[in-house]
TORLO-119545 format. One record per atom (N, C-alpha, C): y, z, x; atom name; residue in three letters. Coordinates in Angstrom, 2 decimals. Atoms other than C-alpha are relative to their C-alpha. Layout:
BEGIN
- v;w;u;atom;type
- Y;Z;X;CA;ALA
...
END
This chain:
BEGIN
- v;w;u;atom;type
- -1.26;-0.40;0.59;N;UNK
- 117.90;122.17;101.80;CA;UNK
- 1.09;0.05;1.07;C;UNK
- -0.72;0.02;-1.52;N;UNK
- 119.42;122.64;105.24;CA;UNK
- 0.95;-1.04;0.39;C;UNK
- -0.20;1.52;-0.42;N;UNK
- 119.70;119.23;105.67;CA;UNK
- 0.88;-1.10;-1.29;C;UNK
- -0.76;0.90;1.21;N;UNK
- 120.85;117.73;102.24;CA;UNK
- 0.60;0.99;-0.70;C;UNK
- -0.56;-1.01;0.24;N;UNK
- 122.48;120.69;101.29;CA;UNK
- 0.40;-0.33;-1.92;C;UNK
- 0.24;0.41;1.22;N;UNK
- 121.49;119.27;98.27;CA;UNK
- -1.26;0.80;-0.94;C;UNK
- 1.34;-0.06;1.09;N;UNK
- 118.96;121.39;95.33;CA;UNK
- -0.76;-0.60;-0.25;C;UNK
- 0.78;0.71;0.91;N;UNK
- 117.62;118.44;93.56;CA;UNK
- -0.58;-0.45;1.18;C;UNK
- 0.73;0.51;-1.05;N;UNK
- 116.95;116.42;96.69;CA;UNK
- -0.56;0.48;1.20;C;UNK
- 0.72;-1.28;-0.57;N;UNK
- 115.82;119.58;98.62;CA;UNK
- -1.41;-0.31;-0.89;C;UNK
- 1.54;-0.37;1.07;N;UNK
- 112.96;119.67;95.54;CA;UNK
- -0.15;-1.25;-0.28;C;UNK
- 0.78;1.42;0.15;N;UNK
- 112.20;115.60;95.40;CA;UNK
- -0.74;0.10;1.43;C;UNK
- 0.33;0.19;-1.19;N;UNK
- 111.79;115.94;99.06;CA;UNK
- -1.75;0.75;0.10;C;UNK
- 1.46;-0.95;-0.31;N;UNK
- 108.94;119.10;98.80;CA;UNK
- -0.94;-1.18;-0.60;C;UNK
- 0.91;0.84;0.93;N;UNK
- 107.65;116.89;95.65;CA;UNK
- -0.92;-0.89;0.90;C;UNK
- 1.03;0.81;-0.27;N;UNK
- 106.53;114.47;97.90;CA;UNK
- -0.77;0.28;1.03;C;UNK
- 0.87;-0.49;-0.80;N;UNK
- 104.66;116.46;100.46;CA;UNK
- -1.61;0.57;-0.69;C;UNK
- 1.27;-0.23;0.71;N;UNK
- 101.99;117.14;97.71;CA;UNK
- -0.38;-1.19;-0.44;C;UNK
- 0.45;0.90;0.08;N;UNK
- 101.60;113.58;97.50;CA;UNK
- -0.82;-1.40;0.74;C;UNK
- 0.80;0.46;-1.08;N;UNK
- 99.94;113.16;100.52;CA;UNK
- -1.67;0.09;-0.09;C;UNK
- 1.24;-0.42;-0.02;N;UNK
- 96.26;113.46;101.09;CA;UNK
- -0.40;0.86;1.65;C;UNK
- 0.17;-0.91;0.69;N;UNK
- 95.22;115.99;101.44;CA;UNK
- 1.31;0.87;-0.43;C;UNK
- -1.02;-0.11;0.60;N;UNK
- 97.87;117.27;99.26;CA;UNK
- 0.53;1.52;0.85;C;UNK
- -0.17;-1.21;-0.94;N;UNK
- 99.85;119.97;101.35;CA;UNK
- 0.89;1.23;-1.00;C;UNK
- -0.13;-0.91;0.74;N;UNK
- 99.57;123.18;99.35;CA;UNK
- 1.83;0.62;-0.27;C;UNK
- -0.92;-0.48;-0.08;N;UNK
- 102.69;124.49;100.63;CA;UNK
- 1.29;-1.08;-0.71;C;UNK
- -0.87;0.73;0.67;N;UNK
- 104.73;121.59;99.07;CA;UNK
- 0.17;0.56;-1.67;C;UNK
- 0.12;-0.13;0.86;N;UNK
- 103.28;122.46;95.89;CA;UNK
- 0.93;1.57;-0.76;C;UNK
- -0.48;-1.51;0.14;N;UNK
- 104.39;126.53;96.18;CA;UNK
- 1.46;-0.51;0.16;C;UNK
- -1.43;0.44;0.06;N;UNK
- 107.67;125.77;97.30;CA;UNK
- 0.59;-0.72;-1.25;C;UNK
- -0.77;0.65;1.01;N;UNK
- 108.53;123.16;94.66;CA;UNK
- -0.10;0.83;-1.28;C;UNK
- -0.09;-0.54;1.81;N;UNK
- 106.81;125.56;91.89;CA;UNK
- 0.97;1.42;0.59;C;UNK
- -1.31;-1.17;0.26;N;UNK
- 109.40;128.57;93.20;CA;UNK
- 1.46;-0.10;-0.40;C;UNK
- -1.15;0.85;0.03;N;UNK
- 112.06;126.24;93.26;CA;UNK
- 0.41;-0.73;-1.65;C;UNK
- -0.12;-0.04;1.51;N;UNK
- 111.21;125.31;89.38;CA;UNK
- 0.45;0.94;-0.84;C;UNK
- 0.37;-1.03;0.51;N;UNK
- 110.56;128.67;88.47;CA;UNK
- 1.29;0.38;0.13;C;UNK
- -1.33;-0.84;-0.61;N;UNK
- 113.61;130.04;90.04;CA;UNK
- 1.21;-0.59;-0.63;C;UNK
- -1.14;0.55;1.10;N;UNK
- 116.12;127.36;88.03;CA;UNK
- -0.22;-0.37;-1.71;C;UNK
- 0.87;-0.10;1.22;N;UNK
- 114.10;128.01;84.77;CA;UNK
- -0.62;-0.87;-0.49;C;UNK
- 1.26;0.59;1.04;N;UNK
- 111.65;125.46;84.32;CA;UNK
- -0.87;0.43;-0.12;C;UNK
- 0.98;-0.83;0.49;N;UNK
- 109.19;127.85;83.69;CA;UNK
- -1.59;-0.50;0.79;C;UNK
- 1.51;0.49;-0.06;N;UNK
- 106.15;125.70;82.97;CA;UNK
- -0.23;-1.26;1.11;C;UNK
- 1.05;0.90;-1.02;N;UNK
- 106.10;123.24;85.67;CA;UNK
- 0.37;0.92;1.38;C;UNK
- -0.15;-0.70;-0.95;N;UNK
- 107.24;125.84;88.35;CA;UNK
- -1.43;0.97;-0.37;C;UNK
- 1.62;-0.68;0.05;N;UNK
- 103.51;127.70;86.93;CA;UNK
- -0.65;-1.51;0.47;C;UNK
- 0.44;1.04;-0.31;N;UNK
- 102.22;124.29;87.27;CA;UNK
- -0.37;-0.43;1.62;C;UNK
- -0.26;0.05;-1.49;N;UNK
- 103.07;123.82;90.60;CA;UNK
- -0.88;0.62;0.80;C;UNK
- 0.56;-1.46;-0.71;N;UNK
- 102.10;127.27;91.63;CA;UNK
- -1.73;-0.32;0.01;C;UNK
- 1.95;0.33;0.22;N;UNK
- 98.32;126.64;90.08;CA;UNK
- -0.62;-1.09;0.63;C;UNK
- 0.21;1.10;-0.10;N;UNK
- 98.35;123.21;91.81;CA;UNK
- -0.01;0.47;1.37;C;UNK
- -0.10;-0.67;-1.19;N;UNK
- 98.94;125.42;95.18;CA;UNK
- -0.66;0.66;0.53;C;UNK
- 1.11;-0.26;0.50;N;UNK
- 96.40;127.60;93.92;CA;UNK
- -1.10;-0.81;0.39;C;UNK
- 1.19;0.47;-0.56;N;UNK
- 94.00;125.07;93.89;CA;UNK
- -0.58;-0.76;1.05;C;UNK
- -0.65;0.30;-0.97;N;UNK
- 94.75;123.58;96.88;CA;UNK
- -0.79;1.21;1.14;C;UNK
- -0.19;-1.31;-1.17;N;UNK
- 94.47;126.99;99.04;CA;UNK
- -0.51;1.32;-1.02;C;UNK
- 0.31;-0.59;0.65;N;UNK
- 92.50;129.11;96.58;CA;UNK
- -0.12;1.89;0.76;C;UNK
- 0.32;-1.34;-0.82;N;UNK
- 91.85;132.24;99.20;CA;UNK
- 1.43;0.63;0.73;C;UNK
- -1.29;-0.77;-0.20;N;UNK
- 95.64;132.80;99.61;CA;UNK
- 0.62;1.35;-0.48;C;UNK
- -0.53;-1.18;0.70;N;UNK
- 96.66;136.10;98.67;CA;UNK
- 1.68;0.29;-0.83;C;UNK
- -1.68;-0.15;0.49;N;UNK
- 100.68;135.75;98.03;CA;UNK
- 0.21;-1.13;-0.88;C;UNK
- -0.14;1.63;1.28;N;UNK
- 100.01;131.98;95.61;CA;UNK
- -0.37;1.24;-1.06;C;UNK
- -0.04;-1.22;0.94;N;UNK
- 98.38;134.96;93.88;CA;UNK
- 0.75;1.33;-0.52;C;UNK
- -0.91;-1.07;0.31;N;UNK
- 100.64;137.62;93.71;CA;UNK
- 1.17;-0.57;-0.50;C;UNK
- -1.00;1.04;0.33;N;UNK
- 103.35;134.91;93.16;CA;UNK
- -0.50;-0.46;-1.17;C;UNK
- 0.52;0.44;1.34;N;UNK
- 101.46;133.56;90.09;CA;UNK
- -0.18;1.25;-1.16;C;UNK
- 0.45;-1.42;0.78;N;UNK
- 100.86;137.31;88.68;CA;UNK
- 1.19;0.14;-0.17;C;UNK
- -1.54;-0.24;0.37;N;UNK
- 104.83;137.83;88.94;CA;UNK
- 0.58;-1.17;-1.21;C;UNK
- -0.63;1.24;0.73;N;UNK
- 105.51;134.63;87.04;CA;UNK
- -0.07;0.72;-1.44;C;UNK
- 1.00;-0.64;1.39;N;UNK
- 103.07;135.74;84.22;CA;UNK
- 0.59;0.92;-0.21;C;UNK
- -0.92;-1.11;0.37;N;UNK
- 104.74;139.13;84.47;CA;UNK
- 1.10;-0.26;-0.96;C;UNK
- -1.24;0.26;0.23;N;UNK
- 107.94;137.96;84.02;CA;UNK
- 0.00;-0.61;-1.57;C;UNK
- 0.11;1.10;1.40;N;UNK
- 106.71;135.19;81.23;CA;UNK
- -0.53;1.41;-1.39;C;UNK
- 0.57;-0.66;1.38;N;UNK
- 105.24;138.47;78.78;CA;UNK
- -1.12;0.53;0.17;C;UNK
- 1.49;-0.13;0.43;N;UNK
- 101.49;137.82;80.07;CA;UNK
- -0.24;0.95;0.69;C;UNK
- 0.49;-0.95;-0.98;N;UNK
- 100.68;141.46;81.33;CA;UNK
- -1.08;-0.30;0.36;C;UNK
- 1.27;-0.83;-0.88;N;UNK
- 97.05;141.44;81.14;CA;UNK
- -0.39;-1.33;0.80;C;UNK
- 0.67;1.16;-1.42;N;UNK
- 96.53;137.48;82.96;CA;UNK
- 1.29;0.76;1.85;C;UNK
- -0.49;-0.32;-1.46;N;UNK
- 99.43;139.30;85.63;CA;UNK
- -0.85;0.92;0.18;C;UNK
- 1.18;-1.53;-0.65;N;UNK
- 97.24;142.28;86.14;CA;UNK
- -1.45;-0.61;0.61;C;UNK
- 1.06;0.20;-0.35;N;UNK
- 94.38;140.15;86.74;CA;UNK
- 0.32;-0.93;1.40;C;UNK
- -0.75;0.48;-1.60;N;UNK
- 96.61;138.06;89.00;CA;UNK
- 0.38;0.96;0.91;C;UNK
- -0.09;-1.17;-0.88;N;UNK
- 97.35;140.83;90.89;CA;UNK
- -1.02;0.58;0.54;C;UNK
- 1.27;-0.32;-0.01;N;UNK
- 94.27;142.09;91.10;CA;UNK
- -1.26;-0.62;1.25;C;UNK
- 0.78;1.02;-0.79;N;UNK
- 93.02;138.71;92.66;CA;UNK
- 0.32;0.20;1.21;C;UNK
- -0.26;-0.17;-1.24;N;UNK
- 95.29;139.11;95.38;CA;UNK
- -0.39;1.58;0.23;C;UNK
- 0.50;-1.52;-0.82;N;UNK
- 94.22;142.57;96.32;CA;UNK
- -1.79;-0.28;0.31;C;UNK
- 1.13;0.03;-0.08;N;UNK
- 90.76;141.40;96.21;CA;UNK
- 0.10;-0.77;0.92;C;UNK
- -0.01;0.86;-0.20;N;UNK
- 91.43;138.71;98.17;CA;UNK
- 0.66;0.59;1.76;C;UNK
- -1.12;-0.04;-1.29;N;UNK
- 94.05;140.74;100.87;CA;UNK
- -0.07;1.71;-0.34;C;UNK
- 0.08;-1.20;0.67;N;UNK
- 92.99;144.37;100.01;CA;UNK
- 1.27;1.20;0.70;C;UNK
- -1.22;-1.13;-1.05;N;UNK
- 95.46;145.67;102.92;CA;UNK
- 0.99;0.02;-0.15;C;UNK
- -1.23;0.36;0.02;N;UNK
- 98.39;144.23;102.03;CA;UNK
- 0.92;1.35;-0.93;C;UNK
- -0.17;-0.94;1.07;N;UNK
- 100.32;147.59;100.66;CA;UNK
- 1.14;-0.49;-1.36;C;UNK
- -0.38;0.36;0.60;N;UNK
- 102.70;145.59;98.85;CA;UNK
- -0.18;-0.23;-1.43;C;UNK
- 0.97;0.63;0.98;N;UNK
- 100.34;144.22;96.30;CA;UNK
- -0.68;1.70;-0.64;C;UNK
- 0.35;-1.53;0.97;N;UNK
- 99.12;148.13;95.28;CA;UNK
- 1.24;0.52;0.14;C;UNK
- -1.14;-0.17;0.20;N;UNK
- 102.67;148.87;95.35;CA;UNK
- 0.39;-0.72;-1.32;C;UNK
- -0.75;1.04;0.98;N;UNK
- 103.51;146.25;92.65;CA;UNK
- -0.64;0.39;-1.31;C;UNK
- 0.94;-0.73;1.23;N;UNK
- 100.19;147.44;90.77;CA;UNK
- 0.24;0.90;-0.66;C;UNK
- -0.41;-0.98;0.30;N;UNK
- 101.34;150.49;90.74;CA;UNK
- 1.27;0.31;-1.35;C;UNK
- -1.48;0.26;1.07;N;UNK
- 104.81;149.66;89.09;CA;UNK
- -0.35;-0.69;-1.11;C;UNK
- 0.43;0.20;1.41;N;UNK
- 103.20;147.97;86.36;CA;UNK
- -1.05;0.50;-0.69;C;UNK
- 1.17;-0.75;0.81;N;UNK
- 100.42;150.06;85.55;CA;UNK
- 1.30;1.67;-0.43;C;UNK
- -0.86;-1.18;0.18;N;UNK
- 103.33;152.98;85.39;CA;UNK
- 0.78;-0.62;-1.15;C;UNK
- -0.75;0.40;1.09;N;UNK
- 105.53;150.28;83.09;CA;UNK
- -1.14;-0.19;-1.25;C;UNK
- 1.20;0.31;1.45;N;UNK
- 102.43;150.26;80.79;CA;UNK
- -0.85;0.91;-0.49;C;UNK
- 0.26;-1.28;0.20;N;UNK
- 101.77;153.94;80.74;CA;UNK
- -0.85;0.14;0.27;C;UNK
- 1.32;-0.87;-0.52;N;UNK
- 98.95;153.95;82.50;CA;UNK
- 0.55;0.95;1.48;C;UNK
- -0.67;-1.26;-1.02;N;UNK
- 100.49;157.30;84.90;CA;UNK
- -1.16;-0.16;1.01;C;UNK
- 0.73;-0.17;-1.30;N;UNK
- 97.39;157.91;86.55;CA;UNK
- -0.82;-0.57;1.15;C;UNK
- 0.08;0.90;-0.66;N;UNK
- 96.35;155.11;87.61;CA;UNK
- 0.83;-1.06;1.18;C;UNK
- -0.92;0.13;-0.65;N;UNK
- 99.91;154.28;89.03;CA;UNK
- 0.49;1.03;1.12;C;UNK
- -0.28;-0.99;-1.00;N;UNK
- 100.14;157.03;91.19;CA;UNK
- -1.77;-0.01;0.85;C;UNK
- 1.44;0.05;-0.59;N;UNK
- 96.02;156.33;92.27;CA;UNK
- 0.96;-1.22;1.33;C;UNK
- -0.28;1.57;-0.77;N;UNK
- 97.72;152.40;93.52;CA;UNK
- 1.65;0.36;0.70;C;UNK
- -0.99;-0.12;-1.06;N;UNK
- 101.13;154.30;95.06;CA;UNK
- -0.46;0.59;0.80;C;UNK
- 0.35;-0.96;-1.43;N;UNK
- 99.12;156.57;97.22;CA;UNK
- -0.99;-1.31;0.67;C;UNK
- 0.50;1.24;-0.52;N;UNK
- 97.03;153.75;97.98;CA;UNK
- 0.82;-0.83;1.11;C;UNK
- -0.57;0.41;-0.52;N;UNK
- 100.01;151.62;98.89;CA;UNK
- 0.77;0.59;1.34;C;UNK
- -0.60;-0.92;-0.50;N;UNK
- 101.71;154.77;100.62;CA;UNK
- -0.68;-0.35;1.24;C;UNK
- 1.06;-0.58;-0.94;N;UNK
- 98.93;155.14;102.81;CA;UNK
- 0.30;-1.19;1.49;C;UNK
- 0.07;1.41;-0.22;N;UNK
- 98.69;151.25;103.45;CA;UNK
- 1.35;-0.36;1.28;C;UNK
- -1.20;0.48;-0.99;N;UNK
- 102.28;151.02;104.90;CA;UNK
- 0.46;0.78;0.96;C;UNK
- 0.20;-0.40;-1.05;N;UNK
- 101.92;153.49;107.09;CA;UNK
- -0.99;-0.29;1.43;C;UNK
- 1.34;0.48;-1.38;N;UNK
- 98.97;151.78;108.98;CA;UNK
- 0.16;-0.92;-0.01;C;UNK
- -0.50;1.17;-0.03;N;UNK
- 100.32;148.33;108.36;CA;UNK
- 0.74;-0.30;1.88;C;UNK
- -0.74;0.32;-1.72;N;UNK
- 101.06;146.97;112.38;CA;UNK
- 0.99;-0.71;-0.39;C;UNK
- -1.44;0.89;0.23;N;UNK
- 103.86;145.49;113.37;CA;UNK
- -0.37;-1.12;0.75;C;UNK
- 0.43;1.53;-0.59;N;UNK
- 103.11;141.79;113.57;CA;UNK
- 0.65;-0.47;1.11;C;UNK
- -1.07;1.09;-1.32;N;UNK
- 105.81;140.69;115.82;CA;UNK
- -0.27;1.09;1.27;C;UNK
- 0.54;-0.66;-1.80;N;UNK
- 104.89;143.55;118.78;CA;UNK
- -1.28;-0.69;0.39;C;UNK
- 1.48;0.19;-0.16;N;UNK
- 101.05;142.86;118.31;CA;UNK
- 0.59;-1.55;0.41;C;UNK
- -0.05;1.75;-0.44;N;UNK
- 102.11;138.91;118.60;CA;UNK
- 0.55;-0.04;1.62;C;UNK
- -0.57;0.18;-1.66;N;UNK
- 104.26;139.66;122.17;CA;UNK
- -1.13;0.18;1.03;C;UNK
- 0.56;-0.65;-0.86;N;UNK
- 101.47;141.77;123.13;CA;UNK
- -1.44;-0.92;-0.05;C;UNK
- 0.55;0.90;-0.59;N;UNK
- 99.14;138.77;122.84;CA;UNK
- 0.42;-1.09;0.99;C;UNK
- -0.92;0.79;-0.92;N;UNK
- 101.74;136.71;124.43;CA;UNK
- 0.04;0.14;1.29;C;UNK
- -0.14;-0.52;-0.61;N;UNK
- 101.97;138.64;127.19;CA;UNK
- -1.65;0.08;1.19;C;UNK
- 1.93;-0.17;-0.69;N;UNK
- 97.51;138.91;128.04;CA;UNK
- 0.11;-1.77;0.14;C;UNK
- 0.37;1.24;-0.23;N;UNK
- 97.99;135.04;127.57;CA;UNK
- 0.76;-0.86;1.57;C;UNK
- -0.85;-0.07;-1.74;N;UNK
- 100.50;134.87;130.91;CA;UNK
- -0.54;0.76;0.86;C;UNK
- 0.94;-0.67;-0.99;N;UNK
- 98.41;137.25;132.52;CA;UNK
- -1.25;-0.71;0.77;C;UNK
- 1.13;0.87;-0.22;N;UNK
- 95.72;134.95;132.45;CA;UNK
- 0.27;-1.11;1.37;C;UNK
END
C-alpha cells in the first residue's frame, strides 16, 4: 500500500503471494483482513480459513477468525474460535480478555470475571518483548 498508494492494487498484489508454492499464509491473512475490512465478508472468511490452513498452529488466524464470526452473528463457532486460540497460545492475556467480554455480552457473569482475572493476572506477567530481544542482542556481542 506504501508503494501504490493504491487499495485495490495493494490487495491484487497480497493475492498473488498465495499463489506461490508453498502458498505464503501471510498473503492469504492479509488479503482476507483487507476483504473483511471493506465488507466482503465471505471471501475475507475465505481467505482467513485459507491462512488457517496454511499455518494451522497460529494463535491470532484464530482469534482473527473468532472476531469475524463474532461480528457475522456466529457466537457459539466464535467462542470455539476463541477458544482454539487460547488452546493453542494459553498465555496470551488478550485472548481471555476478549473471552471474557463475550461470555459477559452473553450473560454468562461468572464465567467472565473467571477469564478477566485470568487475563488480569496474564498481563501482569506478560514480558516485554522488545527489552528481552536487546537483552539477547546484547549476550550475542558479548560473544
Amino acid at each position: 500500500l506504501e508503494e501504490t498508494k493504491d487499495p485495490r492494487e495493494a490487495y491484487q498484489r497480497i493475492l498473488k503471494g498465495g499463489k506461490v508454492w508453498p502458498p505464503l499464509w501471510e498473503s492469504h491473512y492479509f488479503a482476507g483482513r483487507m476483504a473483511w475490512d471493506s465488507g466482503d465478508r465471505k471471501q475475507g472468511m475465505e481467505l482467513v480459513d485459507q491462512a488457517i490452513y496454511w499455518n494451522p498452529r497460529t494463535a491470532f488466524l484464530r482469534q482473527d477468525r473468532a472476531i469475524f464470526l463474532w461480528e457475522a452473528g456466529k457466537r457459539e463457532d466464535a467462542f470455539e474460535g476463541i477458544q482454539k486460540a487460547i488452546e493453542l497460545h494459553p498465555v496470551k492475556w488478550e485472548y481471555h480478555d476478549r473471552l471474557s467480554r463475550w461470555l459477559h455480552t452473553t450473560g454468562n457473569a461468572q464465567e467472565a470475571v473467571q477469564e478477566k482475572q485470568i487475563a488480569q493476572h496474564l498481563q501482569t506477567i506478560e514480558p516485554d518483548y522488545g527489552a528481552e530481544v536487546q537483552k539477547i542482542r546484547e549476550q550475542i556481542k558479548e560473544r
